[in-house]
VOKE-147742 format. One record per residue: residue in one letter; y, z, x of N, C-alpha, C in turn. Coordinates in steps of 0.001 Angstrom, whole numbers, plus 500000, padded with zeros to 6 digits. Last residue first. Layout:
BEGIN
AYZXYZXYZX...
//
This chain:
BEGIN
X518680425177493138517388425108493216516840425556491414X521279424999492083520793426400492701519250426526492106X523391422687490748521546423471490135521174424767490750X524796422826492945525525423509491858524501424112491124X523493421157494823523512422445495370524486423270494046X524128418721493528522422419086493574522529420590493765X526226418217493475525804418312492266524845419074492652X526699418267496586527482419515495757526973419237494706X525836415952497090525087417437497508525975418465496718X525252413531494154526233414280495374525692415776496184X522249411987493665523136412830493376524060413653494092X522087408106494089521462409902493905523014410356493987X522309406229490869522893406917491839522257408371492411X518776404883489520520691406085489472521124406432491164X517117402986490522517922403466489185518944403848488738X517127402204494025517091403559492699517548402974491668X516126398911494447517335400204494553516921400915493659X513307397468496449513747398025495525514856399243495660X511428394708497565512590395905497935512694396293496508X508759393866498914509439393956497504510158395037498147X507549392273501049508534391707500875508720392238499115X505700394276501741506398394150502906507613393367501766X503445393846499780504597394694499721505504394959500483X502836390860500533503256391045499083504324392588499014X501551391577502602502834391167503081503356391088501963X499367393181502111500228393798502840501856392775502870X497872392008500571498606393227499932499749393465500855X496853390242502415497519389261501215498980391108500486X495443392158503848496724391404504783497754390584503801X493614392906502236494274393801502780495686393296503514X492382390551501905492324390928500791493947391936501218X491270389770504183492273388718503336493342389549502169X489517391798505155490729391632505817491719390871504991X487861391012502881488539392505503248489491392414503693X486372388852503694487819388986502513488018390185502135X485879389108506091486866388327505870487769388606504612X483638391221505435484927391212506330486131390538506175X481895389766504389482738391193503711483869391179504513X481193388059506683481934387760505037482547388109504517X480091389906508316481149389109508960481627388775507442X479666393095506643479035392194507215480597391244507735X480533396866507602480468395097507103479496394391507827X480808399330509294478973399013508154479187397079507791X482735399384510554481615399891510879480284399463510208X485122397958508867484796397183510892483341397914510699X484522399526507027484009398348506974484142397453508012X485832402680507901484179402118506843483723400621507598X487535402966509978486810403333509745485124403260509009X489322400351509085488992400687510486487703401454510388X489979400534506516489293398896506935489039399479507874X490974403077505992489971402885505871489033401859506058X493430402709507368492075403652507718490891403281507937X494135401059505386494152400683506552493428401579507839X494808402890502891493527401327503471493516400904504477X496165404553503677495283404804503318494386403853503308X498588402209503677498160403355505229496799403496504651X498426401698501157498049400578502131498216401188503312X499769403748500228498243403471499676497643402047500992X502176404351500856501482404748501657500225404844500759X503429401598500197503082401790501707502080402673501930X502880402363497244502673401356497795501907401396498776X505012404614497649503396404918497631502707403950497349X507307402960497740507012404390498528505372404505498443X508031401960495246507047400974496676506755401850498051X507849403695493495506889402559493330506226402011494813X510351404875494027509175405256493912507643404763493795X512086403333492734511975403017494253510412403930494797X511720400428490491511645402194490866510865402517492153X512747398535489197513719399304489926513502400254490827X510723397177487918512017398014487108512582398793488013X509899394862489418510357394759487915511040395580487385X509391395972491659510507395266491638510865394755490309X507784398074491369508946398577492380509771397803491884X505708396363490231506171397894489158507326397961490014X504660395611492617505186394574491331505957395287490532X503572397522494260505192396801494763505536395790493859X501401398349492445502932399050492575503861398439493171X499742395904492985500694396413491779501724397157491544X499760396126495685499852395294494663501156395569493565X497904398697495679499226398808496263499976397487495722X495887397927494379496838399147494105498041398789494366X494797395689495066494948395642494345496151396565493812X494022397503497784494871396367497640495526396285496514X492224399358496647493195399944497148494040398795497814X490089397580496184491061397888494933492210398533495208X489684395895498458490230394998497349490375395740496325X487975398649499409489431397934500253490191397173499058X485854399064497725487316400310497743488279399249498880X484549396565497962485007397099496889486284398332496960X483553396833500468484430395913499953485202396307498974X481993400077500323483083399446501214484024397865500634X479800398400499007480643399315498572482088399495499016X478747396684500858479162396052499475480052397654498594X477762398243502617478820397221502553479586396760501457X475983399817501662477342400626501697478451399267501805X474216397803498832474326398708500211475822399306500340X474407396507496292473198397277497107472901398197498249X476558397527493684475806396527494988474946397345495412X477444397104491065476313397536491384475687397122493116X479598396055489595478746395237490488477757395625490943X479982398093487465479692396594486806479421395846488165X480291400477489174478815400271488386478685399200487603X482259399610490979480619399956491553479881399805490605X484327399072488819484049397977489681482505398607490287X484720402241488174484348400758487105484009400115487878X485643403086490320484330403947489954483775402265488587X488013401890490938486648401983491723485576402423491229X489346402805488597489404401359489050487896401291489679X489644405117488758489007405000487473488659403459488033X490725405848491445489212406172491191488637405347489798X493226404546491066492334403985491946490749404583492056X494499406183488738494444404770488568493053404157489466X494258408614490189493832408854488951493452407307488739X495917408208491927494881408597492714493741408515491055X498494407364490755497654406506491517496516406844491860X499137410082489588498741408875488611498271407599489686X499772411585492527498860411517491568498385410666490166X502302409505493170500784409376493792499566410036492900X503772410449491347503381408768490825502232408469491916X504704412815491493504067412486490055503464411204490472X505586412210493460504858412846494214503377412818492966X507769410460492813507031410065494136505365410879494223X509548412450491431508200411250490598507279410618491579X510505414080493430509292414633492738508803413294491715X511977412369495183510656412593495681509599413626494674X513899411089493385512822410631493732511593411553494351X515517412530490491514322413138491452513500411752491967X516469410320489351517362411156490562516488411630491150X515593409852486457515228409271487931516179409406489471X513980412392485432515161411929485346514892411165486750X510259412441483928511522413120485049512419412393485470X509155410634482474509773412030481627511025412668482545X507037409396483748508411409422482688509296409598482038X506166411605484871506426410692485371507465410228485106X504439412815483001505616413676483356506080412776484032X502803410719482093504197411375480926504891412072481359X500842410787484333502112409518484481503293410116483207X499754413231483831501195413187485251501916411979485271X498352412455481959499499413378481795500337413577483286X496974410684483097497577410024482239498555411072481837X495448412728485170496047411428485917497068410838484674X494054414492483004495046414793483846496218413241484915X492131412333482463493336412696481263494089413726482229X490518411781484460491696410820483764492833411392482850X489770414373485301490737413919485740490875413116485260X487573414220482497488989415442482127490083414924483575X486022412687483033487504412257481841488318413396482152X485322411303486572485507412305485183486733412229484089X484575408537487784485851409106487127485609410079486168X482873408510490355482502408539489606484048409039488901X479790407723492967480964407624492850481920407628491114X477595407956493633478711409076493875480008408851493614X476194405946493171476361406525491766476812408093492343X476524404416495638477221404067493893477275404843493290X477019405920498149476268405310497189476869405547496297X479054407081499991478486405835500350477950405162499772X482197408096499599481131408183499040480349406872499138X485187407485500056484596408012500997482652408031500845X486805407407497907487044406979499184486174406908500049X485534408584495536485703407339496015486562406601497034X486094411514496677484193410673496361484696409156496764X488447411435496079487759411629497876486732410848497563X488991411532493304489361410517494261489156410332495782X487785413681492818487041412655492380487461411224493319X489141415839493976487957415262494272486688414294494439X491648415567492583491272415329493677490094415208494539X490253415963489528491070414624490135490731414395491470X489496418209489390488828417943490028489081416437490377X491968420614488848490530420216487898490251418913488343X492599421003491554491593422118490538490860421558489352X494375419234491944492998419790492655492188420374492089X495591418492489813494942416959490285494056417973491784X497169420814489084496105420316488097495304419054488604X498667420871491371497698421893491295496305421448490406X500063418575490503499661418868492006498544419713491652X501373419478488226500211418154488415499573418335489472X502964422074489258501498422247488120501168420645488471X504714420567490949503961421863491661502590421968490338X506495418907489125505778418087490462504448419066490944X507013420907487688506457420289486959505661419208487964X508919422977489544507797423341488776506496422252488420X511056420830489734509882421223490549509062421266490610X512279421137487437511918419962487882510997419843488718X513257423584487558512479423565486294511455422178487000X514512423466489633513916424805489753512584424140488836X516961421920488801516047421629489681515220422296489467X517714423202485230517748423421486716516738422164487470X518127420926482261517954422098483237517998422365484260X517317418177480930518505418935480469518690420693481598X514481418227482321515410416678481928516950417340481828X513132419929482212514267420013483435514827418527483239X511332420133479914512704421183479651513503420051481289X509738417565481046510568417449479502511874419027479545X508961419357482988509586418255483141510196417563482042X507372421385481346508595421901482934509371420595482946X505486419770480373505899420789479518507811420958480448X503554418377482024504135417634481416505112418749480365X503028421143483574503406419795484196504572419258483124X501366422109481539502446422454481646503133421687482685X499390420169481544500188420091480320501750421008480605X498103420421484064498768419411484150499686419296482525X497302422884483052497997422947484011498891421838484116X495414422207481513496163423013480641497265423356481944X493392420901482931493857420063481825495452421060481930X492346422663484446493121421736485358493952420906483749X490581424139482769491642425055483573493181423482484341X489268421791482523490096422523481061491099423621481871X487790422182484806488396420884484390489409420864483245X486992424836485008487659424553485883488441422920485964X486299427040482819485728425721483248487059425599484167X487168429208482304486214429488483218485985428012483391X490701431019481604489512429798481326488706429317482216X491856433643481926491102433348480883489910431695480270X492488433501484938491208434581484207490632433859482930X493378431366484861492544431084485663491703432345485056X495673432027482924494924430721482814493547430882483610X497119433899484238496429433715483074495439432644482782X497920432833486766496898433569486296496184434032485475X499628430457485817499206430419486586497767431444486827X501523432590484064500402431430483237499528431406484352X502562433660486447501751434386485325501388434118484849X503859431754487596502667432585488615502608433650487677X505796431106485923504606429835486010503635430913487224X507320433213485686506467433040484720505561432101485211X508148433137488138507518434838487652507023433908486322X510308430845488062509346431400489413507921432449488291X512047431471486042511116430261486016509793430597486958X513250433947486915512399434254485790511362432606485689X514270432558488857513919433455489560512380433976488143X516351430644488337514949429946489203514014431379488870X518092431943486970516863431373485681515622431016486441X519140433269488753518562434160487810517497433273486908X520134431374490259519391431979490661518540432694489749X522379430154488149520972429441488141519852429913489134X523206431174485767523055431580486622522022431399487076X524140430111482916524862429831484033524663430643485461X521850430869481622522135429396481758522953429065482770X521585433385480859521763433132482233521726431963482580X521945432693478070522491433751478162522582433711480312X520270430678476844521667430319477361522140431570478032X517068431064478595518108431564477614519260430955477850X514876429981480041515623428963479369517089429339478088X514705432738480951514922431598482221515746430091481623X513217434182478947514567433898479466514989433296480276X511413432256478424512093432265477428512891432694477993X509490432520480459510098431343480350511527431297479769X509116435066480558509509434890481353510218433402481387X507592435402478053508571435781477709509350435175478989X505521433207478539506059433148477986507275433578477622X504366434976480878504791434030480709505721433260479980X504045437486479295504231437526479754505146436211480546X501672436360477793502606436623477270503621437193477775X499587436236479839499787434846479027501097435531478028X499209438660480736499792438109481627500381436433480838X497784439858478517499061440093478655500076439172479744X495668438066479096496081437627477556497811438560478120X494458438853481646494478437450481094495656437248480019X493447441426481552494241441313482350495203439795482167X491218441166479091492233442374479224493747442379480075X489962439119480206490958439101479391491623440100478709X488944440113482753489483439510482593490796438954481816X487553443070483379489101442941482564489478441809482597X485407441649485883486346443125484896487054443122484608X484292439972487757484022439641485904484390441134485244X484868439813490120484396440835489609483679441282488344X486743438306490154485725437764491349484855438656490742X488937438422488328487855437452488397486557437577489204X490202441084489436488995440914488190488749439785487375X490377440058492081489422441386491905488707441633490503X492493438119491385491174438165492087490292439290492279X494142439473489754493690438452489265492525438103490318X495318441808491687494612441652490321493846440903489795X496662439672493204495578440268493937494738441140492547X498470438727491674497904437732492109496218438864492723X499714441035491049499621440187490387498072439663490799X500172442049494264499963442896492773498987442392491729X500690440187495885499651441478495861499278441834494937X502428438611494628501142438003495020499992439369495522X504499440288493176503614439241492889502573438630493396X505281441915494986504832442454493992504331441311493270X506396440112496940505245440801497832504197441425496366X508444438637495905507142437775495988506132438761496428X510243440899494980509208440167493785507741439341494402X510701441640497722510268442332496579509529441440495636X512282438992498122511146439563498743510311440523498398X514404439077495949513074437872496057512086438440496587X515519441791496029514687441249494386514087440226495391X516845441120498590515637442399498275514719441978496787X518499439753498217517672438957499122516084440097498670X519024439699494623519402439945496124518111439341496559X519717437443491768518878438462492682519270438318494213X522714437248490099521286436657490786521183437438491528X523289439002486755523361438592488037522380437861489079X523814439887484143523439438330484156523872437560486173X523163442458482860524580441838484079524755440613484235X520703442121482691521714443474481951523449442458481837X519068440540484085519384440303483127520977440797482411X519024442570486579519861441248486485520220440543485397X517572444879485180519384445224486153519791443412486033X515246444185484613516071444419483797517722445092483643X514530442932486736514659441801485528515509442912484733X514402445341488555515053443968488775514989443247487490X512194446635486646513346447259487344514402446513487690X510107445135486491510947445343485178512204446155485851X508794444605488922509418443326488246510224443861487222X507966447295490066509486446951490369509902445662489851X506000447382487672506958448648487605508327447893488527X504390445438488056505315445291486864506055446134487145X502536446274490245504080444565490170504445445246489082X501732448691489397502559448784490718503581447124490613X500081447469487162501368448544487252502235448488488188X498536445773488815499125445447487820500318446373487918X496880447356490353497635446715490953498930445776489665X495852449327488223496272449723488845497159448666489401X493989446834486976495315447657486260496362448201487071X492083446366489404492792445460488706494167445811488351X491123449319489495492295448367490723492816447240489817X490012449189487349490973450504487456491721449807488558X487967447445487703488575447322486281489968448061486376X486073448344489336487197447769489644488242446959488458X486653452226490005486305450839489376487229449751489536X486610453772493498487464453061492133487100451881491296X486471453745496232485705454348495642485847454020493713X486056450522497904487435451630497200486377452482496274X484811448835499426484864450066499922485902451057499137X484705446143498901483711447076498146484083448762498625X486410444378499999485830444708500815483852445964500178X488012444513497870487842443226498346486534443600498515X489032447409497585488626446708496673487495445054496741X491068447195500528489294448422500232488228447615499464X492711445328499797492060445052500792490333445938500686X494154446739497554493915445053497586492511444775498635X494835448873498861493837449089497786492993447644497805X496595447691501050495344448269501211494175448358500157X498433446682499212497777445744500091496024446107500437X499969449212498193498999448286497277498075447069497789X500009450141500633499260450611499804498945450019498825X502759447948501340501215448240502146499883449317501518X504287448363498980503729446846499397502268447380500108X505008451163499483504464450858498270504320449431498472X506278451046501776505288451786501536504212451149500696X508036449363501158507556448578502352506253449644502324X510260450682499382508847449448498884507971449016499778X510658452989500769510031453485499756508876451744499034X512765451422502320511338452639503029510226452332501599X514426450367500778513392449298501329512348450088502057X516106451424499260514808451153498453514317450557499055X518145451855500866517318452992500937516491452938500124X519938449582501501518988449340502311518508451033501899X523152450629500050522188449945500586521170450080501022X524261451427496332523531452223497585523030451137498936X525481451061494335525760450224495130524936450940496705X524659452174491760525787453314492855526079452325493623X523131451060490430523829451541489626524777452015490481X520964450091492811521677449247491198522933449869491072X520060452794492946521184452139493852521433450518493221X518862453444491055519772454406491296520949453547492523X516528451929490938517522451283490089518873452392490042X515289452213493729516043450789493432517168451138492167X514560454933493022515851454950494260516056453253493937X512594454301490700513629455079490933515458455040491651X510926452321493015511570451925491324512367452121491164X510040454812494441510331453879494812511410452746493800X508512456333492409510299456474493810510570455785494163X506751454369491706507861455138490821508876455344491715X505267454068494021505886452845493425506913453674492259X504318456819495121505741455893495968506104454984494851X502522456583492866503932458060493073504589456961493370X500986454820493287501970455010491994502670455896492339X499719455355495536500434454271495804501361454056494172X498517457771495043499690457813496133500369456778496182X496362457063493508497770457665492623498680457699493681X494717454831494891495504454764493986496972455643493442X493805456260497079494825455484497347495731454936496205X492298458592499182492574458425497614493656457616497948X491336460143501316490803458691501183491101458198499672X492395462338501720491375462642500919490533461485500769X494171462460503885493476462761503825492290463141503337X495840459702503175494818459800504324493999461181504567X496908460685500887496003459669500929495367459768502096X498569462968502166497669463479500924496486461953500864X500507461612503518499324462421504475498423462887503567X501599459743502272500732459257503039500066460242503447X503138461689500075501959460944500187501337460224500894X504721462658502667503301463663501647502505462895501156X505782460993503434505268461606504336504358462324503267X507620460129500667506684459234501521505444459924502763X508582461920499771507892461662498823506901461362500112X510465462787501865509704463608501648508593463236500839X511977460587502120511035460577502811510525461531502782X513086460449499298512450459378499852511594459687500969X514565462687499425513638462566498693512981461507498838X516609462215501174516010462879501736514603462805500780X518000460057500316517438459473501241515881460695501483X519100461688498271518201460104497713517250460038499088X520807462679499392520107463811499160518711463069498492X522650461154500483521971461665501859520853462679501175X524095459645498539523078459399498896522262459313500126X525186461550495918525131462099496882523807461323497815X526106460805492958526445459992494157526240461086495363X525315463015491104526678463184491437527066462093492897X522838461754489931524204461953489114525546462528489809X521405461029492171522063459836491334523039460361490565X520682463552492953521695462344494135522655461585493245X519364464590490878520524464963491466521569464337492560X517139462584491289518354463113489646519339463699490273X516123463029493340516829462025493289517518462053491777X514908465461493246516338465779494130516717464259493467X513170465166490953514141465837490574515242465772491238X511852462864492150512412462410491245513321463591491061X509986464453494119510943463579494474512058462722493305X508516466221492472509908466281493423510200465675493789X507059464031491661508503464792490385508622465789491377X505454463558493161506302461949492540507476463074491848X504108465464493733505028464938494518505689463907494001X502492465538491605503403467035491982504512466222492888X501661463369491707501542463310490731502920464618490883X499620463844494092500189463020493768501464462775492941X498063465820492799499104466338494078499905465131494401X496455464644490918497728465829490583498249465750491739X494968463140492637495901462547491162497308463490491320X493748464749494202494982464526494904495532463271493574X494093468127492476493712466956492907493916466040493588X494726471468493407494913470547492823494279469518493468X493367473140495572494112473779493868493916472595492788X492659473014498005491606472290496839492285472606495530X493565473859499988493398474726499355492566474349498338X493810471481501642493570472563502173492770473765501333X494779469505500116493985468974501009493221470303501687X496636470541497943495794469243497623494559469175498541X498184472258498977497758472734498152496216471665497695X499273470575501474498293471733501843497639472255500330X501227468987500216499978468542500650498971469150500886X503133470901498657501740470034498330500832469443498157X503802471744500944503098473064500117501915472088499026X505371469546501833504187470065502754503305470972501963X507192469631499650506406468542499930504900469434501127X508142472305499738507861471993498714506936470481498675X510181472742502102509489474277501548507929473069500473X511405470391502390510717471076503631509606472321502946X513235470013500320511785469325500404511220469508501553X514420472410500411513824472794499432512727471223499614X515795471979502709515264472747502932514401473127501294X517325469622501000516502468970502748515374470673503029X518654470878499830517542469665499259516651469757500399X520384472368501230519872472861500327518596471753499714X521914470310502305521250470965503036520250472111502015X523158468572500174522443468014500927521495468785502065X524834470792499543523506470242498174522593469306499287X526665471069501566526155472651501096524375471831499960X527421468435501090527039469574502074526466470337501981X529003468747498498528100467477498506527448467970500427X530260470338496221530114470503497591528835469742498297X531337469844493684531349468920494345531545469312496058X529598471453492407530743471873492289531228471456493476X527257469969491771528148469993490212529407470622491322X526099470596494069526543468787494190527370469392492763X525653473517494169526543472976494715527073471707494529X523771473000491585524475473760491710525912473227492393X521599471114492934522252470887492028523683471776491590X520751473307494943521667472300495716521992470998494224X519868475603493332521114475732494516521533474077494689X517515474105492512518618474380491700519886474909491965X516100474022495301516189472330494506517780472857493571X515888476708495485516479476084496069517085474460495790X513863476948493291515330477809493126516204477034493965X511625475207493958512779474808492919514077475718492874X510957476675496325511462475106496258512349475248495328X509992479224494500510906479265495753511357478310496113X507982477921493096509383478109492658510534478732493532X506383477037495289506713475961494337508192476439493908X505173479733496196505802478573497180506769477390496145X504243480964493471505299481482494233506156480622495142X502235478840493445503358479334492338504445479506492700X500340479597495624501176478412495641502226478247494364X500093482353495251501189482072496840501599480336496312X498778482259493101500049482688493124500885482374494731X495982480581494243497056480357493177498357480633493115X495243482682496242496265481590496950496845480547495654X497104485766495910496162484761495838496084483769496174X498520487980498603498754487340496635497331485736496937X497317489164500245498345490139499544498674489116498367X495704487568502064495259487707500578496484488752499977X497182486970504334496696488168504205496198488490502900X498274484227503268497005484041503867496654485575503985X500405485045501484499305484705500718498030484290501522X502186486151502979501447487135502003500237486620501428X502906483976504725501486485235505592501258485996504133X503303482527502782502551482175503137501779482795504185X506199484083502133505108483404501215504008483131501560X507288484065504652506777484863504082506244485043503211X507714481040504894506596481443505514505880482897505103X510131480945503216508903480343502586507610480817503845X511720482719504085511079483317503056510127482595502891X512626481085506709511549482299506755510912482758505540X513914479251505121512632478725505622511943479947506293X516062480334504987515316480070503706514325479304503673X516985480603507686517101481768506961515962481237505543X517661477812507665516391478526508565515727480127507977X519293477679505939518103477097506022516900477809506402X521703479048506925521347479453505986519424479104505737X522177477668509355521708478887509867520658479554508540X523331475502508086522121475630509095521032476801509525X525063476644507108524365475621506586523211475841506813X526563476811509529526323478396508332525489477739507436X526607474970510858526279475773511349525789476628510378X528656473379508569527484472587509235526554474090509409X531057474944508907530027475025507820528756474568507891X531763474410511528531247476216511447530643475839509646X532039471733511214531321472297512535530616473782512073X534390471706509809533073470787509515532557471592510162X536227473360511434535881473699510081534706473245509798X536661471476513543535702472794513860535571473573512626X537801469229512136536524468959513234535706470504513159X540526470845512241539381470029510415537832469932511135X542820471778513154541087471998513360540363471556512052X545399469711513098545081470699512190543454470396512985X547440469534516049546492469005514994545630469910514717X550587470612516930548817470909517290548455469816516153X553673469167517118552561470421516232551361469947516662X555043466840517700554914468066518458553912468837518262X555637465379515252554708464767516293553606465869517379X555471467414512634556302466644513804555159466045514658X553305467183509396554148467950510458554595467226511747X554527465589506499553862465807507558553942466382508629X555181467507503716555555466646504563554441466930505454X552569468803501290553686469382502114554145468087503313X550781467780499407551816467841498747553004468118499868X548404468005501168548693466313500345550161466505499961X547220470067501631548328469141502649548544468324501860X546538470978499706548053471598500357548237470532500824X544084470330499540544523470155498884546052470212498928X542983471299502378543318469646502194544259469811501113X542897473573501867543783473712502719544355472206502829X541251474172499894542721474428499468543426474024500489X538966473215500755538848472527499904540758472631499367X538994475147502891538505473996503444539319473206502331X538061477449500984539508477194502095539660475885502169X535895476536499845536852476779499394537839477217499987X534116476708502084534447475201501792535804475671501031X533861479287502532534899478690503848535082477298503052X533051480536500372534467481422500774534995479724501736X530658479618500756531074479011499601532725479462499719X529671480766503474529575479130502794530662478908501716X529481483269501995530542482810503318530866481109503105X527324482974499969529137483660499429529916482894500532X525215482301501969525413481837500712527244481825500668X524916485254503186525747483664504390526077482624502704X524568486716500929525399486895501792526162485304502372X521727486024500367522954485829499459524440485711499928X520646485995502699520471484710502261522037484274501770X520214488715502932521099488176503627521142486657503204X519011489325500620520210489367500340521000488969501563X516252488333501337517103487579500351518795488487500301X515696490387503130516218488661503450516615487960502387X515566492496501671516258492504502846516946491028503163X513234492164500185514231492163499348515630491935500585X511561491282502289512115490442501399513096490473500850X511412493908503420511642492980504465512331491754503420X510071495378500964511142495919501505511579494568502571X507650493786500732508820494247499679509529494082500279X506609494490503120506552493319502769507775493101501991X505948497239503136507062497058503706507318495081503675X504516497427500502506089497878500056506733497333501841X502130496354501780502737495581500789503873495863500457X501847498520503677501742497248504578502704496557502841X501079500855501500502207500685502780502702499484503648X498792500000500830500000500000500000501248500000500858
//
């Protein structure tokens, strides 16, 4: 009993010296605070006169600050010999440790209300010294809590000091909750091997300190907190892959979900608000929370067959909404802001699509539709939009199997490899409608529309011609892909000069590169002398037919200041 009253007794002792330096503190700012206030109203003094000690005022509060801390970092140890001498449990020592933080957390709200922005910044800093470490040790040491919960303990201290930064602009007391969050939860994940809830704490503080410095103009102190929260969601990304996350994988899926959406709605819903374009931080941010997040979702519960369309159907509405504002009049005139929601929705169909449709020729259909979808809106819209619509045919002429089909028949030695699936024709006939569709200023995106409707044209061509001639050997195959990839090119330098389109004789040339390969490669190698000849005839008749079609654009291109007004 004697050992516990002199425990008492030593406490009650140090808290009143606490109280004490406390009062002094608060006696010297309030000089401090009358002595500026004076000067404002009294002339200035002569050249002659000393200069006022302002430097060694800062200095002796700093100090009494300081001193105070340390002072309020012995009580928290005396917390912690009472509670390793079992004199309190280790429940109550961690009670006790917790609200000894918060008294202090409520000192340095205290001071920031009575705009001693010093006195609150040192008071935080010693209440997330008392209070982050108590909950790593409570989590990893003591077993009290989980590391969900200890997780979970640390996301709301770090949210309480940052309530208090944000409401009185104090952002040395933001910073400090940032790296108190961050050091606890990395040392609570590495030590339990738990990665999920540590990587939602940071992504909330993280969130948090973004949309607190939105609102204050804060710089560069949401980039600790995302560069955390990027590499923990990377990792999970990575465990998950690997099989090694102890975690369903239905629960990473979601999980990585949350973590993009939490900083995509944070930014969409500050730029929208305002109708501003995104910082350099929103892009890089968005793309890391999109392709980790997002994107890395979408492969864990495809590869996985978990939550597809659990993960599928929101992300398909999602899209949608993302379109819808991108095409709002409301940021019509802000054409970072519309690239930015255009961006975020086509890499959310983009995944939607791929969870929710398993054939891979119907996956390519519904791609090349939005193709033909992006290029009907960017007739009247951004570049951005115009893009888009060159970027889905592209995608839709690999994936659903155009591009493959058109290798076979380049390249495929027997007839019956060789072969036009309908679903790439009907992708090849929806990139010629986006074709038509895209204003003829964009050359190099119809250029890019008008090779895929060639690659679509020259398989359906070749694959007809093998099975109505049927030949017998590779030679006779070989002939056949030279005199149609003639034929091709042909025709497009006829299309170049009947209507203008300079696009035409661009991929002309480079279909007759592509034959010219290929006379080297296939049919110098397998021909006969015959085949030959009218290979070569065939190839040299194409060649000078498109040598001599010129063709001018349509339209005037467009001034760099028009083009650079779109903002991509």
């Amino acid at each position: 009993m004697s050992d516990h009253s002199d425990l008492g007794l030593r406490l009650e002792r140090l808290e009143s010296a606490v109280q004490e330096i406390s009062d002094r503190v608060g006696r010297l700012e309030r000089t401090k605070a009358a002595t500026s206030g004076t000067a404002t109203l009294v002339a200035a003094p002569p050249r002659s006169a000393a200069p006022a000690p302002v430097q060694k005022t800062d200095l002796s509060v700093d100090m009494a600050l300081a001193g105070m801390s340390v002072l309020i970092l012995g009580g928290g140890f005396l917390l912690r010999a009472l509670t390793e001498s079992a004199a309190l449990p280790p429940i109550g020592g961690v009670i006790a440790g917790l609200a000894y933080a918060a008294f202090w957390a409520w000192k340095a709200d205290r001071a920031a209300r009575a705009d001693r922005h010093r006195a609150a910044a040192f008071h935080a800093a010693t209440a997330s010294v008392i209070a982050f470490p108590l909950a790593w040790e409570t989590t990893t040491r003591f077993k009290i809590l989980s590391p969900e919960l200890g997780a979970l303990v640390v996301a709301v201290l770090a949210l309480v000091l940052l309530w208090i930064a944000t409401r009185e602009n104090i952002q040395s007391v933001a910073w400090i909750a940032n790296a108190g969050a961050i050091g606890a939860a990395i040392a609570i994940g590495s030590a339990t091997g738990t990665l999920v809830p540590v990587m939602h704490a940071i992504t909330l503080v993280g969130a948090a300190t973004l949309y607190a410095s939105y609102r204050l103009g804060w710089s560069w102190i949401a980039w600790p907190a995302a560069i955390v929260s990027d590499g923990l969601a990377f990792i999970t990304l990575g465990t998950a892959a690997f099989r090694h996350n102890g975690y369903d994988f239905a629960i990473v899926a979601a999980s990585l979900s949350v973590y993009s959406a939490t900083w995509l709605l944070v930014v969409a819903s500050r730029r929208v608000r305002l109708n501003e374009t995104p910082s350099m931080f929103d892009i890089i941010q968005t793309t890391e929370a999109l392709i980790v997040g997002i994107g890395g979702a979408t492969y864990v519960a495809s590869v996985n067959d978990a939550g597809t369309l659990g993960l599928g159907i929101p992300l398909l509405f999602g899209a949608a909404g993302a379109y819808a504002v991108s095409f709002a009049r409301q940021v019509r005139k802000t054409g970072g802001l519309r690239a930015w929601f255009g961006a975020v929705g086509a890499f959310f169909f983009a995944c939607a699509t791929w969870l929710i449709i398993d054939d891979a020729s119907i996956r390519g259909i519904a791609w090349a539709i939005a193709g033909v979808f992006t290029a009907e809106l960017g007739r009247t819209r951004s570049f951005a939009i115009r893009l888009q619509s060159a970027i889905w045919i592209v995608l839709a002429a690999i994936g659903g199997g155009l591009a493959l089909a058109t290798l076979g028949a380049l390249i495929e030695p027997k007839p019956e490899g060789i072969a036009a699936p309908p679903a790439a024709m009907l992708i090849a006939v929806l990139a010629l409608v986006a074709f038509v569709r895209m204003p003829g200023t964009e050359q190099t995106i119809r250029a890019l529309l008008l090779c895929v409707v060639t690659c679509g044209a020259y398989t359906a061509a070749a694959a007809a011609s093998v099975h109505l001639i049927a030949p017998a050997e590779q030679a006779g195959v070989a002939l056949i892909r030279t005199v149609t990839l003639a034929i091709i090119a042909t025709a497009l330098a006829f299309i170049s000069r009947a209507t203008g389109t300079r696009e035409a004789a661009i991929v002309a040339r480079a279909v007759l590169v592509v034959g010219g390969i290929k006379l080297l490669a296939e049919d110098v190698r397998v021909g006969r002398a015959a085949m030959l000849v009218a290979a070569f005839a065939a190839y040299g008749g194409a060649m000078l037919l498109v040598s001599r079609t010129s063709a001018t654009p349509p339209h005037p291109l467009p001034a760099a200041g028009e083009r650079a007004s779109e903002v991509q």
